[in-house]
C-alpha positions in Angstrom: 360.0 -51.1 176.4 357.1 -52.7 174.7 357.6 -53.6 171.4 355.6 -54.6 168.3 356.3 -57.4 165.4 357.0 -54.6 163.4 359.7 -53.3 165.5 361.8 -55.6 164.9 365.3 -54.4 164.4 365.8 -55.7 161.2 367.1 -54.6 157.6 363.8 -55.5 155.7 365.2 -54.3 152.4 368.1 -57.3 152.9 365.7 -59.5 153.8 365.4 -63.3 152.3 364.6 -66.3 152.5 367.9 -67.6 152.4 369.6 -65.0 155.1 367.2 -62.3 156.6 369.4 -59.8 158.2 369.6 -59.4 161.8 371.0 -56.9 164.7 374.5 -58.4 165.0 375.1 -56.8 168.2 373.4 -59.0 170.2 372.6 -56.2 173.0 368.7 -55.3 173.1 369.4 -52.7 175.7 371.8 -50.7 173.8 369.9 -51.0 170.7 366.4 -49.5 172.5 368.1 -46.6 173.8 370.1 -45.1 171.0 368.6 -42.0 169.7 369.6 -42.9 166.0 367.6 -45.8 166.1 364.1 -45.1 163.7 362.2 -46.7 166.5 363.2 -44.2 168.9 362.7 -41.1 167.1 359.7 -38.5 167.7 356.7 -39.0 165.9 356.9 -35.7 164.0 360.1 -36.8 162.6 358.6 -40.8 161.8 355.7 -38.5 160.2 357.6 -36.5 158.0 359.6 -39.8 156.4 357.0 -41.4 155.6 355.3 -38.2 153.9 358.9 -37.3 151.9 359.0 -41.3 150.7 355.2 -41.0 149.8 355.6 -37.6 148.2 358.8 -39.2 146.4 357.0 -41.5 145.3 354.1 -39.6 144.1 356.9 -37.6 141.6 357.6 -41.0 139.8 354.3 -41.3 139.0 353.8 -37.8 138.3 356.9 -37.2 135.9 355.4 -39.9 133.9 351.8 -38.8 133.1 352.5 -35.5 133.6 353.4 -35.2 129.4 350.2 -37.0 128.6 348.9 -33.2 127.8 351.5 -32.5 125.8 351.6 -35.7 123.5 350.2 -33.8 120.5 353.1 -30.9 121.1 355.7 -33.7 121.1 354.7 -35.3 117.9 354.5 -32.0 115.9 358.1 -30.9 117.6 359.7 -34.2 117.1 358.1 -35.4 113.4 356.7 -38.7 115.1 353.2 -39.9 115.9 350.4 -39.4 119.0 351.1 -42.9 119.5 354.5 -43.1 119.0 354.6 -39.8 121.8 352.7 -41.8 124.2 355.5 -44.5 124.7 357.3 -41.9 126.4 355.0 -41.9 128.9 354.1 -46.1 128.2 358.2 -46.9 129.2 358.4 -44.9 131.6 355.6 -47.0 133.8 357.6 -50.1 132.6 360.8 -48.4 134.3 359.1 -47.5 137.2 358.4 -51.0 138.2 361.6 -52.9 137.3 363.7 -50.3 138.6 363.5 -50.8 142.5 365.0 -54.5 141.9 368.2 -52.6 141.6 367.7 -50.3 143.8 366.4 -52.8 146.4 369.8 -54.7 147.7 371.7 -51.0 146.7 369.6 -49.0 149.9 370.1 -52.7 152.3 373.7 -52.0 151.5 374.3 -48.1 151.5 371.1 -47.0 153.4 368.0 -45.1 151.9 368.8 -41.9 152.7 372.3 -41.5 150.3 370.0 -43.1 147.6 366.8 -40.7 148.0 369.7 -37.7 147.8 371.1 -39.3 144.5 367.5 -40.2 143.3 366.3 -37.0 143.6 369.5 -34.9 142.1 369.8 -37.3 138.8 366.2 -36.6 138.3 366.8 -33.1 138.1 369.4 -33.1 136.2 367.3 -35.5 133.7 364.5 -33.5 133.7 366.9 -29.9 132.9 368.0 -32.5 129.8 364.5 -33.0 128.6 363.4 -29.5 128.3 366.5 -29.1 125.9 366.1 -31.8 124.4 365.5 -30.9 119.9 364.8 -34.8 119.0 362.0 -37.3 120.0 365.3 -40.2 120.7 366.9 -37.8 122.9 363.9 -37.1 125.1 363.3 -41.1 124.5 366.1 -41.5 127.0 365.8 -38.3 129.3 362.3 -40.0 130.1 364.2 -43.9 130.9 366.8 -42.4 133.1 364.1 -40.1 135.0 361.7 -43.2 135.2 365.0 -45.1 136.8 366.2 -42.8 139.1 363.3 -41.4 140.6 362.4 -44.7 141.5 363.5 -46.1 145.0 360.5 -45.0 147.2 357.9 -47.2 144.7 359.8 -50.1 145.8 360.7 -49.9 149.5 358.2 -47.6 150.7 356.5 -50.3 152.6 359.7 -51.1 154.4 360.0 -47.5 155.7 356.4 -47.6 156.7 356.6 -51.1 158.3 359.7 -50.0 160.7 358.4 -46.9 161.1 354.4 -47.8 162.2 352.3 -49.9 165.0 350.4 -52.3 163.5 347.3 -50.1 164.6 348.3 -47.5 162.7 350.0 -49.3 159.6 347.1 -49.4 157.1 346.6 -45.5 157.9 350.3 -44.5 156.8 350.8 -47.0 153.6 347.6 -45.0 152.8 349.8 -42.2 152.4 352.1 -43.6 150.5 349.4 -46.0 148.1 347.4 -42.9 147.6 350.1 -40.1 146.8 351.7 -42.6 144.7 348.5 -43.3 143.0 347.5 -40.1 142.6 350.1 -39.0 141.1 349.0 -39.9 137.4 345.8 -38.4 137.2 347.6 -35.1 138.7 350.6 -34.6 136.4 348.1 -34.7 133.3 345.9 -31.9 135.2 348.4 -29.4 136.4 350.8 -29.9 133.2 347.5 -29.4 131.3 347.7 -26.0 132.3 351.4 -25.6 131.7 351.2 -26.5 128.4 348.7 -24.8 127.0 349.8 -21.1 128.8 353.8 -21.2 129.2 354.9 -23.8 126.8 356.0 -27.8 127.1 359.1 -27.2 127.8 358.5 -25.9 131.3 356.5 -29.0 132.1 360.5 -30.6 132.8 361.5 -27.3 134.4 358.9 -28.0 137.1 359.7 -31.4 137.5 363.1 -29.6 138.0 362.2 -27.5 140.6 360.2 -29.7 142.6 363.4 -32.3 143.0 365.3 -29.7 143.8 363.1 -29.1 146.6 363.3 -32.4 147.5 366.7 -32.3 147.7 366.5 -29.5 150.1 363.8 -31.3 152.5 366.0 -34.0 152.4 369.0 -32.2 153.6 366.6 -30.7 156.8 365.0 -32.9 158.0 365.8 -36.7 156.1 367.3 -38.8 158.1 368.6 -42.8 157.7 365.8 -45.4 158.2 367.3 -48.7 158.2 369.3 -48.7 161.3 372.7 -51.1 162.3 374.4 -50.4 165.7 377.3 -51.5 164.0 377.6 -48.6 161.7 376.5 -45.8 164.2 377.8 -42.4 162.1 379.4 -39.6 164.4 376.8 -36.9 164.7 379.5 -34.6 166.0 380.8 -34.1 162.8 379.6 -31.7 160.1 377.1 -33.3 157.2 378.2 -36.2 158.4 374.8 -38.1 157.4 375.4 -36.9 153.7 379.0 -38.7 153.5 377.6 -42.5 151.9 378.9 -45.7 153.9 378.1 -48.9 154.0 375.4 -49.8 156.1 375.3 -53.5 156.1 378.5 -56.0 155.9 376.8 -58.4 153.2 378.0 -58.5 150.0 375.8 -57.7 147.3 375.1 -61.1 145.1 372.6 -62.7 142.7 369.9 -63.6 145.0 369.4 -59.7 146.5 368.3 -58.8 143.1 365.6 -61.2 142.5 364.9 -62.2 146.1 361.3 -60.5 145.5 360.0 -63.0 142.6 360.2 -65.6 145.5 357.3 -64.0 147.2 355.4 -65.3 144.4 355.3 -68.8 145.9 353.3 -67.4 148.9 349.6 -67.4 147.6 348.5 -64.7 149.8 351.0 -61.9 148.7 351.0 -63.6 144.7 346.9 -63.5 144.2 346.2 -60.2 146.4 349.2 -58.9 144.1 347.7 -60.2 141.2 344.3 -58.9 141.9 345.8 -55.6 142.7 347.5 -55.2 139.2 344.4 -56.3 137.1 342.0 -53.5 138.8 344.6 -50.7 139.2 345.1 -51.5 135.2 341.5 -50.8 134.5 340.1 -48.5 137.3 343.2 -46.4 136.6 345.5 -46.7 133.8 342.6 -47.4 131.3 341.1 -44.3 132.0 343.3 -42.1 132.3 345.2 -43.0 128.9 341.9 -43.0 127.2 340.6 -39.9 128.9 343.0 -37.4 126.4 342.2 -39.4 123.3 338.2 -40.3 123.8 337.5 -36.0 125.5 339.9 -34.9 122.5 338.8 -36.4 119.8 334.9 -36.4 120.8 334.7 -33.0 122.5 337.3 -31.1 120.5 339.3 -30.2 123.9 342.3 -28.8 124.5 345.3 -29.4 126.9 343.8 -27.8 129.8 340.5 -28.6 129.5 341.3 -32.1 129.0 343.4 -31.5 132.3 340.7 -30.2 134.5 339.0 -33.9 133.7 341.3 -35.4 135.9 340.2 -33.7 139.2 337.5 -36.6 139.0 340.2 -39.0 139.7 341.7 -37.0 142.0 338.7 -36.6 143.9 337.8 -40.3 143.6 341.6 -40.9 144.8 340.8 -38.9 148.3 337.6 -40.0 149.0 339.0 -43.5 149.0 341.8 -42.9 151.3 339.9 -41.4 153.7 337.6 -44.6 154.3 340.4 -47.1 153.0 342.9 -47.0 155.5 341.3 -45.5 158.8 338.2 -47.8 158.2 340.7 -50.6 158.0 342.7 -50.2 160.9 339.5 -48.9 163.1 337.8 -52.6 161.6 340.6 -54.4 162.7 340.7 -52.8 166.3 336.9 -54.0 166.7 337.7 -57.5 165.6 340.5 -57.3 168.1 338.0 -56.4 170.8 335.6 -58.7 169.3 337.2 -61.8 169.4 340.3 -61.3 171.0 342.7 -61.8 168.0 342.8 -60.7 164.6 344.4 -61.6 161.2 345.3 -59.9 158.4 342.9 -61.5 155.9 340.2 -59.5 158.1 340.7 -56.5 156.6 340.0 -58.4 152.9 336.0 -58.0 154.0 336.6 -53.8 153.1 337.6 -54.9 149.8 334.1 -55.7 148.8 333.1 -52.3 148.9 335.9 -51.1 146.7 335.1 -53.8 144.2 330.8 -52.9 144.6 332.2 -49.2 143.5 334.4 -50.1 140.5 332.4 -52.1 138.7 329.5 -49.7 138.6 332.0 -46.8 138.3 333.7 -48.2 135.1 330.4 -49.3 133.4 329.0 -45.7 134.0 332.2 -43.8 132.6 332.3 -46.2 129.3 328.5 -46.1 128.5 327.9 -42.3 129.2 330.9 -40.9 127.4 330.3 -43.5 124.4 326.8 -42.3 124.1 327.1 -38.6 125.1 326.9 -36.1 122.0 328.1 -32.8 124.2 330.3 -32.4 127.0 328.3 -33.7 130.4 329.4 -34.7 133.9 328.0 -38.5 134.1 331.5 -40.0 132.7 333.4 -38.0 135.3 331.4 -38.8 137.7 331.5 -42.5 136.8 335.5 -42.4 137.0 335.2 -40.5 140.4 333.4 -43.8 141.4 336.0 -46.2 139.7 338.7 -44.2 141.8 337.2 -44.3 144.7 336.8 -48.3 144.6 340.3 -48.2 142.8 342.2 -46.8 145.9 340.1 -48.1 148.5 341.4 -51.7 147.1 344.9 -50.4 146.7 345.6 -49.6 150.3 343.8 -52.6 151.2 345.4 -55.6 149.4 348.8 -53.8 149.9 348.3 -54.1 153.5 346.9 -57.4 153.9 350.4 -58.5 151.7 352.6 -56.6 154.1 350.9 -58.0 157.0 351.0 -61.7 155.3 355.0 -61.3 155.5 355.8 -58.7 157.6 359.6 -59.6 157.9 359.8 -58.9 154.0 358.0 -56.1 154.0 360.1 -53.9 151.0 360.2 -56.8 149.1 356.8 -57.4 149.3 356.4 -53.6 147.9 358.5 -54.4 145.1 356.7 -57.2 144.2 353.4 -55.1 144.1 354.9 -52.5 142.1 356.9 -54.7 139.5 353.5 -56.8 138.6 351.1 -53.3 138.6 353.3 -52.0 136.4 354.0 -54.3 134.1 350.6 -55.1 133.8 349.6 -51.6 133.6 352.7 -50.9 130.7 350.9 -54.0 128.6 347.7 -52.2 128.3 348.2 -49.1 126.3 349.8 -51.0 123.8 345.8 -52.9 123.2 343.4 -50.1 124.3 343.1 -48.5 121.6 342.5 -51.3 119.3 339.9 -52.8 122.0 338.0 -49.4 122.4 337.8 -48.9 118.5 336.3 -52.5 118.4 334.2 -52.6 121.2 333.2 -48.7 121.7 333.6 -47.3 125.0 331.0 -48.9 126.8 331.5 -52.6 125.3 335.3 -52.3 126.0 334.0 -51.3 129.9 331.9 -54.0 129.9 334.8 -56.1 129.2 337.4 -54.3 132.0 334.4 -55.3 134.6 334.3 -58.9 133.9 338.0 -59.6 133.6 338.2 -57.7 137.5 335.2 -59.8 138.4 336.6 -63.3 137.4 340.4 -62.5 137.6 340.4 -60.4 140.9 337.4 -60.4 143.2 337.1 -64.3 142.5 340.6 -65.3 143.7 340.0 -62.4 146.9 337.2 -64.6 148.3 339.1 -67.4 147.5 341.8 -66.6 149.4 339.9 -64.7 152.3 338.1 -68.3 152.8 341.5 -70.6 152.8 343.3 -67.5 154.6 340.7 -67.2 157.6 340.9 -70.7 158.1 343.9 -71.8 158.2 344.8 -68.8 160.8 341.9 -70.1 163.0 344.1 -73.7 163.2 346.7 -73.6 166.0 349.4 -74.7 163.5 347.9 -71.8 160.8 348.5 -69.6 163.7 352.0 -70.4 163.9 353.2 -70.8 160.4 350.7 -68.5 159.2 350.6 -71.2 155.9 
């Protein structure tokens, strides 16, 4: 059977430096022909994993902007602030991105499947708790447990993905999961826009509810264990048998598992396409949409839903740049292939080019149109439906061209991504509002675009240059430096 780098029977999620896990059994044979091994399963069934972890991922995101509609509710209801009601929101993206270095070494040990099962059920029960919830402290901590527990997929999403995918096809599927997880924020503000202006706040947390309970139930049909060890084969005669938790792995959980992904940050590839990655997503995503209620509110006079239905301009943005991101990608690395005979994974950088030619001219037109527009008009939707586009075009992109620069760590290399977006991204609301009453819409735009210029495009062909050449060396092509 012919196998791939990426198949690999490996735990990636225990994977370090110091002891990367490996197939104990020492028989390839048995290992290729058992049917509970990922590798061997259908491609319907690989299909639907990756689209539950992206979709479960997409929730985290969701959950958390999704109450950006209903900020002026909660600080009438709860005696408190608009700003003080968007930290709800502003902890829970710090949550999200420190979270999975717990979860991490937890799934290497006890599998992802037992986790996603207890992810999904805490979060319902969280969410059940916030729509009781009669004080702004209470729903303060319904928001930090959702945030934590919904959060396993952000992290090791690439891991599934990497097992799961040929290299041919890898850019394609952590598309899926980059863009649902993405577009997550602009749609929880647009579809709890119209919850909360027709059927009242509190059913904003009933349907997050619901939806995990859903995912509980898609889980239970059709999830299945990802991180395989012939050493711990379960016994599909019996009964549930998947749902009863076991260990998975014989290591013992220390120090090192829970920080092992701040080590990535001494490999320049993965630390300045991360970096880059976290600066734009901050300002072709984050920027706008936490200024989008406050700048169509306060200008335009809107309410909940209308300054919902603004958001399909991200979502459409989102779309369009999935759809060239991560096909374009793979098909441009399949033409190098024929081209040249080889490829390496700082080819795919020359697509991020045209996701940074789109965000630049996307942000500048959303700033300077909506700072000078007197009535409601299109142009700074249409300018943010630009931004997006670039925005996820580069997101799939650097994500896979990290992956592929460590391969072996693949998980890790997710949670290393999400920890530095979203810190990054929880930084900013705390000074946007002071630098878009300074500088006016279009000025503070103006600013966004140079910081992405000098901070993130810069170091890209920076690292494209060193990258591509020290692959081309024979030794570059073995140590990949």
């Amino acid at each position: 059977m012919k196998t791939s780098d990426s198949d690999v029977s490996i735990h990636l999620e225990n994977a370090s430096p110091k002891q990367p896990l490996q197939d104990s059994s020492g028989d390839e044979d048995s290992r290729l022909v058992s049917p509970q091994d990922p590798r061997n399963w259908p491609l319907w069934k690989k299909n639907a994993q990756i689209l539950m972890v992206a979709f479960h991922s997409m929730m985290g995101t969701f959950m958390a902007a999704g109450i950006i509609p209903a900020y002026d509710k909660f600080a009438e209801e709860y005696g408190v602030t608009v700003p003080d009601a968007s930290y709800l929101t502003s902890f829970q993206i710090l949550l999200l991105g420190l979270s999975p270095l717990i979860w991490n070494p937890v799934t290497a040990a006890y599998g992802r499947y037992n986790v996603s099962l207890l992810s999904v059920l805490g979060s319902m029960a969280c969410n059940i708790g916030g729509a009781r919830c009669t004080s702004y402290g209470a729903q303060m901590a319904t928001r930090v447990l959702t945030a934590f527990l919904i959060s396993p997929p952000i992290g090791n999403g690439s891991g599934v993905i990497t097992q799961l995918c040929e290299p041919e096809k890898r850019a394609q599927k952590l598309g899926w999961w980059t863009l649902m997880t993405t577009i997550g924020t602009p749609a929880g503000p647009f579809f709890m826009g119209f919850v909360t202006k027709h059927i009242g706040v509190q059913w904003i947390f009933w349907i997050f509810a619901i939806i995990n309970f859903c995912q509980f139930l898609l889980y239970l049909v059709i999830g299945d264990e990802t991180i395989y060890n012939p050493d711990t084969e379960r016994d599909n005669s019996k009964a549930f048998s998947k749902l009863i938790p076991r260990r998975i792995s014989s290591r013992h959980l220390g120090l090192q598992d829970f920080i092992a992904p701040f080590a990535l940050a001494q490999y320049p590839r993965i630390l300045i396409a991360t970096c880059a990655h976290a600066i734009t997503f901050c300002y072709a995503n984050i920027a706008i949409i936490v200024e989008m209620p406050i700048a169509f509110g306060e200008k335009f006079h809107f309410d909940a839903q209308q300054i919902g239905l603004q958001f399909i301009a991200i979502i459409i943005g989102c779309v369009l740049g999935e759809q060239v991101s991560g096909p374009m990608s793979d098909w441009f690395l399949q033409r190098v292939q024929q081209k040249r005979g080889h490829s390496y994974p700082a080819d795919r950088l020359w697509l991020s080019y045209i996701a940074f030619a789109t965000i630049i001219p996307g942000l500048l037109t959303w700033g300077f149109q909506l700072q000078n527009a007197r009535s409601w008009n299109v142009t700074p939707c249409v300018g943010a439906a630009i931004a997006s586009f670039g925005n996820q075009m580069q997101t799939t992109i650097l994500t896979t061209f990290a992956v592929e620069s460590k391969k072996e760590r693949a998980a890790e290399v997710g949670i290393f991504i999400n920890i530095c977006r979203q810190i990054y991204g929880f930084i900013g609301p705390f000074y946007f509002p002071d630098m878009f009453a300074a500088l006016g819409l279009g000025g503070a735009a103006g600013v966004m675009v140079a910081i992405i210029g000098g901070c993130a495009l810069f170091p890209i062909i920076a690292i494209q240059f060193v990258a591509t050449r020290a692959d081309s060396q024979p030794l570059g092509r073995i140590i990949r430096a």
